[in-house]
N, C-alpha and C positions, 0 to 999 in steps of 0.2 A: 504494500500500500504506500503512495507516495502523498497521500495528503499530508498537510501540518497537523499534527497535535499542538504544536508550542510557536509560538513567534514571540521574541523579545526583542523590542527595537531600541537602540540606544538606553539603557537603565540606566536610573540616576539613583543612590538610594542615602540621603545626607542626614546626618543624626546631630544637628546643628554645624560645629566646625568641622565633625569626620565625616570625610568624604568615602564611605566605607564600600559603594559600588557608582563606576565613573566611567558611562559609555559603553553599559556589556551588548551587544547582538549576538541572537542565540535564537536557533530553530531547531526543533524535534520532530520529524517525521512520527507519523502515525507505525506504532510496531517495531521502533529502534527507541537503544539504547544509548545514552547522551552521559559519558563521567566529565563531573566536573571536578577537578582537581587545583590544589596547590596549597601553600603552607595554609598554616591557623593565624586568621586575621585577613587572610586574602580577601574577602568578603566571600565567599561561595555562599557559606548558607543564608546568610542576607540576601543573596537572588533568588535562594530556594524560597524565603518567605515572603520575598515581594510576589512572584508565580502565583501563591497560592493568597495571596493577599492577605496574610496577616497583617503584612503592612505595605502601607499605600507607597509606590514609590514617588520620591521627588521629582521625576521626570522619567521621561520617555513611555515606551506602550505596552504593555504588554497582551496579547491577543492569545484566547486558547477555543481551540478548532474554530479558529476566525473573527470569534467574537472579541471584542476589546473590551478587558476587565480592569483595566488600570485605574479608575479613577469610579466603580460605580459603586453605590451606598449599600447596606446589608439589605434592603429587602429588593435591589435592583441585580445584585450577585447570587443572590438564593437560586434563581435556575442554575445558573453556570457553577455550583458547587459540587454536584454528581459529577463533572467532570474532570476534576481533578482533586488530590488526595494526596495525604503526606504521612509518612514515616518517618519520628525524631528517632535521633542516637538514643535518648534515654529510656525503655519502653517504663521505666519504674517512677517515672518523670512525668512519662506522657500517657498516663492510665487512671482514671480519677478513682484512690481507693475506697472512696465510699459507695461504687455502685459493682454490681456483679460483671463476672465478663459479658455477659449475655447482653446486659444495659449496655456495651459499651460498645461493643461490635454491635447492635443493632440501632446507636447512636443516628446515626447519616438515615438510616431509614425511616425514623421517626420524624427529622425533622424534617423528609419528604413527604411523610403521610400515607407512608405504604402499609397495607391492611397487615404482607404475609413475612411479619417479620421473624415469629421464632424460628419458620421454616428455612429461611433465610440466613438467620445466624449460624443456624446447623451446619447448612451447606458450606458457609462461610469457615467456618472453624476444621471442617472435614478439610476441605481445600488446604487450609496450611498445616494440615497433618494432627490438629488435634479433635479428639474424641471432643462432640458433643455433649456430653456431661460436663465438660469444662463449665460449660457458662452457668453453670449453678457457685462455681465457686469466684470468691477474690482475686484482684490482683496478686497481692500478697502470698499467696498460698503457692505460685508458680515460680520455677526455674524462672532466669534472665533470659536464657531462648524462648522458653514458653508465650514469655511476656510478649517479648517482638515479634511472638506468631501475632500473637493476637492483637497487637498493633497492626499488623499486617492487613488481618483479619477483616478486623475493620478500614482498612483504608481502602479495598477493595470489593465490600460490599457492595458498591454504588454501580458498581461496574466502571468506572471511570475512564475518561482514553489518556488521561496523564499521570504518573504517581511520581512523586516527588522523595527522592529517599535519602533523606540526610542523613552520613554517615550511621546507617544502621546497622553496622558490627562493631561499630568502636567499643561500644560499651560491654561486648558480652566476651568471654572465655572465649581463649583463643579455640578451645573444642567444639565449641556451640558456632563459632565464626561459618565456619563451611558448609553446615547444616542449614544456616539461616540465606547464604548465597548462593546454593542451590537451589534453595526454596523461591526465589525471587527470578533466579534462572527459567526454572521452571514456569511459572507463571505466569511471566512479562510472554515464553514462545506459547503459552498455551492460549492464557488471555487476547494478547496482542497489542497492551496499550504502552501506549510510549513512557519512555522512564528518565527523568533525569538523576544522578545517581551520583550524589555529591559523596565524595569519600577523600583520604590522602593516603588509602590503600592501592599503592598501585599494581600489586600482584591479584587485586579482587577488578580492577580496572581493567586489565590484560584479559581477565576472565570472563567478564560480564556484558564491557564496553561493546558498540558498535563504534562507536565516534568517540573521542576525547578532545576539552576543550579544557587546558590549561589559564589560570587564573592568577596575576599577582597585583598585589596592594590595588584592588578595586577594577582594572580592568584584563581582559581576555588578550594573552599572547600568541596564543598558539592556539588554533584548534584544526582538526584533522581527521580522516580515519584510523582507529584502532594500528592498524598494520606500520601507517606511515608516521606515526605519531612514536611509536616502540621503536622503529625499525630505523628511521630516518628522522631522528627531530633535528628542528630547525632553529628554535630560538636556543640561548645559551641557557634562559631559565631551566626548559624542560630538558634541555641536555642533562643540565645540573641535578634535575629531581629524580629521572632515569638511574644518574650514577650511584645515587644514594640508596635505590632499592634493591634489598635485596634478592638472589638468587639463588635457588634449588641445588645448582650443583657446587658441593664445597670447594674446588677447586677455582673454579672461575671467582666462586665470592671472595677467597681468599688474596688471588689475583687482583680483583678489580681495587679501583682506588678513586673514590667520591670525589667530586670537584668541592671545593672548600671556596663557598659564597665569602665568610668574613661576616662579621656584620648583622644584627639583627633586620628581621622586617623594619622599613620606616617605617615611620607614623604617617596614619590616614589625615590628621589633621595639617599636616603640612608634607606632601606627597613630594620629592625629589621634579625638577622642573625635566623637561625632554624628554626621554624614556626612564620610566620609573625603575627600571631595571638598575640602571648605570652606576649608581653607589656598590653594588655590591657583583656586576657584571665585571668576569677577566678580563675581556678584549674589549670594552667601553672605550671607543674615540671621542672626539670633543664634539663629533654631530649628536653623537647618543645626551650628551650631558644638556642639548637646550633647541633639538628639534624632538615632538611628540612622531614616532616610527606611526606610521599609516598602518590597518592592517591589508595584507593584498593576500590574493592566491597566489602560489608558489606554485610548480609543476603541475602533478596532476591528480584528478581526486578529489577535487574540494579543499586540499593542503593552505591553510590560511596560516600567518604570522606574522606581528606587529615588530621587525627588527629593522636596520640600516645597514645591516653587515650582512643579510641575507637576499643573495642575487633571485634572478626571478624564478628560473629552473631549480628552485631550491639549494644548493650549493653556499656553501658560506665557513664561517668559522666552528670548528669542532673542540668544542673547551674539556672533553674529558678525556680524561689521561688514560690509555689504553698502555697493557701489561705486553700484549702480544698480538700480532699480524691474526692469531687463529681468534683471538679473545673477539677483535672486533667483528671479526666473519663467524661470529658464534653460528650455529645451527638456528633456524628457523626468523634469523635475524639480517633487514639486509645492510648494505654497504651503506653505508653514511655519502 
């Protein structure tokens, strides 16, 4: 299916002087999968709540399957709510302990006025692998997986054509981690609906992604397909994040050697002028230090990136330090 689920045009999202998201565009096909990545503070999940409009953004549009919900009042958004849905990192966070699960997963139906909702919660709770008896009990009562079933649970009740997944394995045991990203694997090829999938896991990104759109201090650097984004990145940020994650086979991880940024994140409230990169970029010239880098397409694929050192056929500077000739022509990975 090639319709949009997501259109974000230009986000602005200002929390008086923090400028915490500054110019993001961002579209999700109906049936793919959309990671959004980069450090903590980037603003990622900030766009994730502007999407779902927890909060109003200070500028630009945001449209979901067409309609533009940027700017409309709670009883003007009330249709356009079954269509998108959100899963926080904390499900022990984001579960009200004072009502059963059954209350909570059949939340979004009630407040559509659907008659057949126990039948409904059942199916709902079957779907993410737990026994309908569940909903007789507490939050409380449940494993940290259990919980983010059932956060789940409920965010796809509605049937929705967007879910929104803010970092939902951060919080759980790394055992319960795989359990829960298969479960969403699952779902997203069964269901169909489009997913944005904010995490700074990038070995769950590798796995889940269609597309990755890399994130730093408020706007989007890089974004791409899955393959060329792992295989061939382009800006020096995602070079940098690439080198930082880790790898399966001990020998390469032992090898490998992280490009060393320096430097904390700036601050949102006064953003570094030209490419926001540039304080903490290796190869930063004095273009990068007081021109804003456009972002354009690079070769091919939809390959987008906001740099000055990155020629148009994609080609440019490679800031990570490779151990050996075979390191960089790893298997299943291409040539830079």
């Amino acid at each position: 299916m090639d319709s949009l689920a997501l259109e974000v045009e230009d986000l602005v999202m200002h929390f008086g002087p923090v400028r915490a998201v500054d110019g993001v565009t961002l579209r999700i096909r109906q049936g793919s999968v959309v990671a959004l990545v980069g450090e903590s503070g980037s603003g990622k999940s900030t766009v994730g709540r502007c999407i779902v409009r927890l909060l109003e953004p200070t500028g630009g549009t945001v449209r979901l399957a067409g309609a533009d919900i940027t700017h409309l009042n709670r009883r003007r958004l009330r249709p356009h709510r079954r269509d998108v849905s959100i899963v926080f990192q904390d499900p022990a966070g984001s579960l009200d302990p004072r009502l059963s699960v059954g209350d909570i997963v059949g939340e979004p139906l009630r407040l559509m006025r659907r008659k057949d909702i126990s039948a409904k919660v059942s199916e709902s709770l079957r779907r993410v692998g737990l026994r309908p008896e569940v909903a007789q009990r507490a939050p409380h009562e449940l494993s940290g997986g259990q919980r983010q079933r059932v956060s789940i649970a409920r965010a796809l009740i509605s049937e929705p054509r967007l879910l929104v997944a803010d970092e939902p394995t951060s919080a759980l045991d790394v055992s319960v981690q795989a359990a829960v990203l298969n479960l969403l694997a699952d779902l997203q090829r069964d269901l169909g609906f489009a997913c944005l999938f904010i995490t700074h896991d990038l070995s769950a990104v590798e796995y889940l992604a269609d597309e990755v759109a890399v994130m730093y201090l408020g706007q989007l650097v890089e974004q791409g397909p899955r393959a060329r984004i792992f295989g061939s990145p382009a800006h020096p940020y995602t070079q940098a994040l690439l080198s930082a994650a880790p790898v399966p086979d001990p020998a390469e991880q032992r090898a490998r050697r992280p490009v060393l940024l320096g430097d904390d994140l700036p601050s949102a409230i006064d953003p570094p002028p030209g490419c926001r990169f540039h304080t903490r970029c290796p190869v930063a010239v004095d273009t990068c230090r007081t021109v804003v880098p456009e972002r354009r397409t690079i070769g091919e694929g939809g390959h987008q990136v906001a740099c000055h050192l990155v020629n148009d056929d994609g080609t440019g500077p490679d800031v990570r330090p490779v151990a050996s000739q075979s390191q960089l022509l790893s298997p299943g990975r291409e040539a830079p």
